[in-house]
Structures are given as C-alpha cells and as structure tokens.
Steps between C-alpha positions, in 0.01 A plus 500: 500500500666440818269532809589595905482155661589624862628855656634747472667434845740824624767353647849687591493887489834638573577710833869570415467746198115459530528434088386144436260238536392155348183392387358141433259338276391194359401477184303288293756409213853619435549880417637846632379607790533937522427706809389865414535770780291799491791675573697395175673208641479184294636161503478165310608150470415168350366202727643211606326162485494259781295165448295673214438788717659873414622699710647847488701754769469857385746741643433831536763785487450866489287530762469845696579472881230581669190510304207251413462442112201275355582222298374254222667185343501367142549204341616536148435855483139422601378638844374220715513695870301676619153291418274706331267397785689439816312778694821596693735813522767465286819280577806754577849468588606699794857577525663629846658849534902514512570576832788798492714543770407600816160439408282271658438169284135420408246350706487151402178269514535113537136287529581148511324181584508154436267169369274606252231242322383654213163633529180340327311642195315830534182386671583214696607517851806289630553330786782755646292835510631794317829509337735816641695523158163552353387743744817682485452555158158594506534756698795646338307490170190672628782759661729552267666807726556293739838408665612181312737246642852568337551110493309176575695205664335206429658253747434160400214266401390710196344210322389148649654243343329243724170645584249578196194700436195350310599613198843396468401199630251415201744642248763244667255219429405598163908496445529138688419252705493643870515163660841438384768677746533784560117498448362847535835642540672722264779238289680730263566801310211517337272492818686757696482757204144427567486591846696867423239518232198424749660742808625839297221470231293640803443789338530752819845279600558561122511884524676557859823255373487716202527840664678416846860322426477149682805335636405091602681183659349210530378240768401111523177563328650589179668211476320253778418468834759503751765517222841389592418445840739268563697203368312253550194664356732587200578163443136357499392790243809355274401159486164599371448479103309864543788722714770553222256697243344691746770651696680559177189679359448671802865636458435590182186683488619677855836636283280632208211593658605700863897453539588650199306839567699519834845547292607885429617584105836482643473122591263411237758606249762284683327202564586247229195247551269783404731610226487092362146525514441786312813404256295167410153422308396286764693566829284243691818243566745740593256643758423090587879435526490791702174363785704153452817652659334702776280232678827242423730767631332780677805705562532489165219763474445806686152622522538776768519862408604857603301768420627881598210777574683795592625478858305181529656134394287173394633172596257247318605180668408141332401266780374244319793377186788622702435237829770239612256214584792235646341442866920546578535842349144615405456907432210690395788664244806339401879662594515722169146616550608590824813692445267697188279542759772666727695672262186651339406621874869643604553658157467854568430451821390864610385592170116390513275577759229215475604162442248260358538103551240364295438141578183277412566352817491679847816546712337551851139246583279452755775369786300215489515430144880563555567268757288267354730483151803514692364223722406299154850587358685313732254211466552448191870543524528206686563678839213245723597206255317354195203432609439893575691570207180324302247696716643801442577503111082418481410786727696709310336460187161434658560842669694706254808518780725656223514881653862671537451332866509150319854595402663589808861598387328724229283653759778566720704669214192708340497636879876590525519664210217716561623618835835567291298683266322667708728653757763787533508877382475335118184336588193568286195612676341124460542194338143317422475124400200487266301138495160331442452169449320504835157543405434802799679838571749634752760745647788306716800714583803293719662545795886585378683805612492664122551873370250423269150420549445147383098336408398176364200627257296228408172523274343204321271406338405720163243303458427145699357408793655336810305158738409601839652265687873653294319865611487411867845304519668831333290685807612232767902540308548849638308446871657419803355155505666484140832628627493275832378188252826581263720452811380183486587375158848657575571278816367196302734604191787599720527825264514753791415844434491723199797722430270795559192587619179672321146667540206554345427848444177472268275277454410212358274644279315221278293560164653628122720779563807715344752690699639810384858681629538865448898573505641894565806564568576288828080449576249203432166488509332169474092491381337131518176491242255228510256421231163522628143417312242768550180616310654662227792264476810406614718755696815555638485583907790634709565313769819601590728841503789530668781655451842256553767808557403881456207684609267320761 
C-alpha cells in the first residue's frame, strides 16, 4: 500500500476564474495520487519518479469562487491525509471571489519572509529561538477563524544545502564518509530530498503549506553559499570533483520540489520537460539533461514567474541562475531576464494596482552596504589595477558583496524602470520590492519623483540568527557615520554617486519575523510579526502597523 512520504503542499490557487488549484505530494512508491473536495471536486493523477523518488501534481478544477472547502488526499484509493492524529483543523482550499465589474477586487494577503533552517525535534531547543513559520501556524491552528494569509512567499534559502542540523548530519555519516569533500555538506539528490524531508515534515510547517498556497524562489543557501557570485568563484567551484553533482541536484530537487508548484495549469500543461517526465518510467535524465543545460547555459532556463491577484501583479525575480558573472558585463539578471522583467511590468500597465517585485535579494541597503559593493565592484573590475582587483574579489566573498549594489548597471536599471513604472495617471498606487536574505527587517522608500509610492520591504530570517558584530554594521549601514563612511569607499572606487537616493523608514528590526501586506483597492497595510518565547510558548508579537497608502 502506498504511503504519504511528504505534503500535501497547496501550491497555485487560481485568482482569474477563482476555479483551480494544485496540490503536491510525495509518496512512498509509485501510484495515483486523488484529491477529494468536500465540496464535490475531485482530481487524480499518477506520480512521476525522479531518482527513485515519486512525485505527483494534482490539479484541481471545479472549484467554487469564493468559498473554503476541506480536503483529503489518497493514494490508490486509500486516504492518507489528513493523519488520523495530526491534532490540527482540517487542510482547506480557499478560492477568491470573482470580482464583477465595478466591484471592488478582494483584499489580498501576502506574508513573506526569507532563510529558514528547519527547526529541531519536538523537545529540543535550537540555537535560533523560535521559528515564525511555526508560530504562524500555531496560532492559526489554535484559531481557526482567524484571518489567514491568502499566500506565503517564501523568498529564498528554504533549505540549507551547506549548513546542517545534528541529525542530518549523523544520517550523512551513516550514508558516507564526511571527511571526504564536500564533508558535511549536502552532495546529491538523495541528500537534498532529505533536507525537504527534515524541514516540511515539521508537522505545524506541515499543516500551514497544506492549507495556505505557497509560492517560493530560491537563494544561495539552496544551492551554496554565495552561489554564483562571480566568475572567478564559479570557476574554482568547477574545478572541484564535488560542484557538478551538487548544483545539478540542487537544480533538480529545486524544479520538483518548489518551482514546479509556482507554474499555473495553463503552463504546466504547456511545459514539455514536465510533460517528458511524466510521459517516462523514470524521468530522472530528462530532468538531469534539463539542470545540465541551465547552469551550462542559464538563459537557457527561465526561473522567474508572474503571478496575477486581481488588481495586484507578482514579479518573482531569480537573482541567483539568471546573473552575468563576466567582471566586463556582469548583471544580477541577464538581457532576456531583463526585458521579461520589463515586459511583464509594462504589460497592462494601468491595469493592476499593486505591483510586487519579489527578489531574494534586496534592491535598496544600508548606503553603506551600497557604497561599499559598488566600491568592491569596481575593484574587482580592474578599475585601481590588479592588485585591488585581488583584494576586492576576496572581500567580496569574505563579505557576501553580491547585493543588487554589487551589480551596478542592474541596479541602475531595476531603479529606472521602477520610476517608469511607477509614474503618470496609469501609475498603480505602489510598487513594493519584496527581499530577505538579510537576516534583519526594514522599510526603505527612495527619493524619485514617482506617482506611485515605492518601498523596499525587507524581512529575514524565518528562522536563523544573525552575529553581532553583522547586527551592529547593518545599524552603523543606515547612520550618518555609515553614510559619510560610504562616501569614502566611493572616492577610493571612483564610482561617484548612486543614481538615486533612499531612506530608511522602519527599522532595522532584528529577531525571527514575517511580514504581512494587506492589499484593497489602491491601499496597503504592512504588519511586521516577530516570534517571541514566553511562558506558555512561542508567540507572534506586532511590532509594526502601518499603513503604506490609505487610511493613516
């Protein structure tokens, strides 16, 4: 009898027709994997296998527009979700109302956050405090009227490829010998289905991805540290025996186990690797063939994605596969990811209200952070001579100078076209870049004479923990000492000013935290929870509540 390995994970609910929505598992061996709606909807399909691993997509059609039906999954006619002794509300599928016209379109909710290590056994504290994602969904569980997030944006660094717990670390060493590179690193397929296993087996994480639809792109962490940050770094990892299996089996497990949920029906039923996959008993080398071409050819691939809420547009941006890392020409995204990027942003233009740039890596840092990676970009592009050029390729990797700043042209074209964006009577009310990676919280909101209201929303970590000497040289970044320091890296570097200018609005808030947007109509209203231990448990705290346009 076939058994639920991992999931069910709710992935892409439909706010078109408000119909559809997908639904992944894992199973345990191959079979049919059936969704069953309490409101008569049903859906099934057989797995696909990937490296002795099966795998299944269920979509979900019928669907009434706005209502919330429970659901349970079956493999081979046998129910295997919900557990007969989870303890939580049951998983439901939540469908948004068609908006008719003239009417107002629904309010949407957006929590997002970044870097998340998974959290240790029941029992055992961790070194990071409490886990947000688990707090979220505790109290959600214990509430079940409460207001649930619409969708979760997990922006980067969902797994750690590089940095293991205990017990991933012993099952490594049971598997082989960790003193052989990459040591106690994950090395292929196998291991990172482990560390999916280990993070959304949490059995609170477990239940929130199966009731709230998750949408995910991912960061150096789910790969490697500082991944792809620049050529030279590239070519060291290649001339390692090690590299070539692990960035391939990061591709692959990243496809099958979070990009593949990001695709609608539509493009599911249109995209001819999945198709090959699920046409073939074993559809591990097409999906190989596949990871081969896009870290050979990286334009080959396109991981970024658009995602349509009502009036509000999703612009998932990859900042890590998509880089041009020639010191001559480097970009954080190459020239078509740009012109998706643009075309994605234009199209319409006047028809959304909210747009949504969701990269794992800020646009606007401390100034001194910024002027610093400038400063270290020019280094290393030769611009004080070779010598520098040495200096500054080890500070960058030393100091993780890889930011949009680190890619000045990009920088300077991410900023244009927001201002473009963002001004004139088509305008939307805002456009918001969503990051992490960062390891603290903020609100920064730039000087440019725009229609719209424009904000840098950064909130990492999930669940991690951040040195105090990084802590105080984030605080020092957005100071005046910071800002009168940068001005020195920029006379050194020659790199004169940024195109525009920036503030800090909120923050830096520091600790494991969510953010939450609240979209109506032309309004947003931002929340900033932290995860905070008490007597009785963990909690989530409000630190923040502001609203970014509307009512004050």
């Amino acid at each position: 009898m076939a058994g639920l390995r991992l999931g069910p994970l709710l992935r892409h609910v439909d706010w078109d027709r408000g119909g559809s929505a997908t639904v992944w598992v894992e199973a345990d061996r191959p079979c049919t994997a059936e969704v069953r709606c309490a409101d008569g909807a049903t859906a099934s399909v057989r797995t696909f296998q990937i490296a002795g691993h099966h795998y299944a997509l269920v979509p979900v059609t019928g669907l009434t527009p706005g209502t919330t039906t429970a659901y349970e999954v079956l493999l081979d006619g046998v129910r295997v979700w919900p557990l007969s002794d989870g303890g939580f509300p049951p998983s439901t599928i939540t469908t948004p109302a068609v908006t008719r016209p003239g009417r107002a379109a629904p309010e949407l909710r957006v929590t997002f956050g970044s870097c998340r290590q998974a959290a240790p056994p029941a029992g055992r504290r961790g070194p990071h405090g409490p886990d947000a994602l688990d707090t979220l969904a505790a109290r959600l569980a214990a509430e079940p009227e409460a207001v649930r997030p619409d969708v979760l944006l997990l922006l980067g660094d969902q797994v750690y490829a590089d940095q293991l717990s205990r017990e991933t670390r012993r099952w490594l060493a049971a598997r082989r010998d960790l003193r052989e590179a990459p040591g106690a690193q994950v090395a292929d397929y196998e291991e990172y289905t482990r560390l999916y296993y280990e993070s959304w087996l949490d059995p609170e994480i477990r239940w929130l991805l199966s009731t709230v639809p998750s949408l995910q792109i991912f960061d150096d962490h789910d790969v490697v540290d500082d991944w792809n940050t620049s050529e030279a770094w590239l070519a060291g990892m290649r001339a390692t025996p090690w590299w070539r299996e692990r960035v391939l089996s990061g591709l692959m497990s990243y496809w099958v186990y979070q990009h593949l949920g990001n695709l609608s029906p539509a493009e599911l039923e249109t995209d001819e690797l999945y198709a090959a996959v699920r046409a073939s008993p074993d559809g591990t080398e097409a999906l190989r063939a596949f990871a081969a071409r896009a870290d050979a050819d990286p334009g080959s691939v396109r991981w970024s994605y658009r995602r349509d809420f009502g009036r509000s547009r999703l612009l998932m941006v990859d900042t890590r596969a998509a880089r041009v890392l020639a010191e001559d020409g480097r970009a954080m995204i190459d020239p078509a990811e740009h012109r998706w990027l643009r075309e994605n942003a234009l199209a319409g233009h006047g028809g959304y209200d909210h747009l949504l740039i969701g990269s794992s890596l800020p646009w606007l840092m401390p100034p001194l952070v910024h002027d610093a990676e400038v400063w270290n970009a020019a280094l290393c592009r030769g611009d004080r001579g070779p010598r520098w050029a040495r200096i500054g390729e080890d500070l960058r990797r030393r100091a993780d100078l890889e930011h949009w700043a680190a890619f000045p042209a990009s920088f300077a074209a991410l900023s244009d076209l927001i201002e473009e964006v963002g001004t004139g009577p088509r305008a939307p009310a805002t456009v918001m870049v969503l990051s992490g990676d960062v390891h603290h919280a903020y609100v920064a909101e730039p000087r440019i004479p725009t229609t719209a209201r424009v904000f840098q929303l950064t909130c990492s970590p999930v669940h991690n923990s951040i040195h105090t000497a990084v802590r105080f040289g984030f605080r020092l970044g957005w100071s005046r000492t910071g800002r009168w320091l940068g001005r020195g890296f920029s006379r050194h570097g020659r790199t004169g000013r940024p195109p525009l200018s920036w503030r800090r609005t909120g923050g830096p808030w520091f600790g494991n935290q969510l953010m939450t947007l609240s979209l109506a109509g032309r309004t947003a209203r931002l929340w900033l929870d932290q995860a905070r231990s008490g007597g009785s448990g963990a909690r989530l705290v409000t630190v923040l509540d502001r609203w970014l346009t509307g009512p004050e």
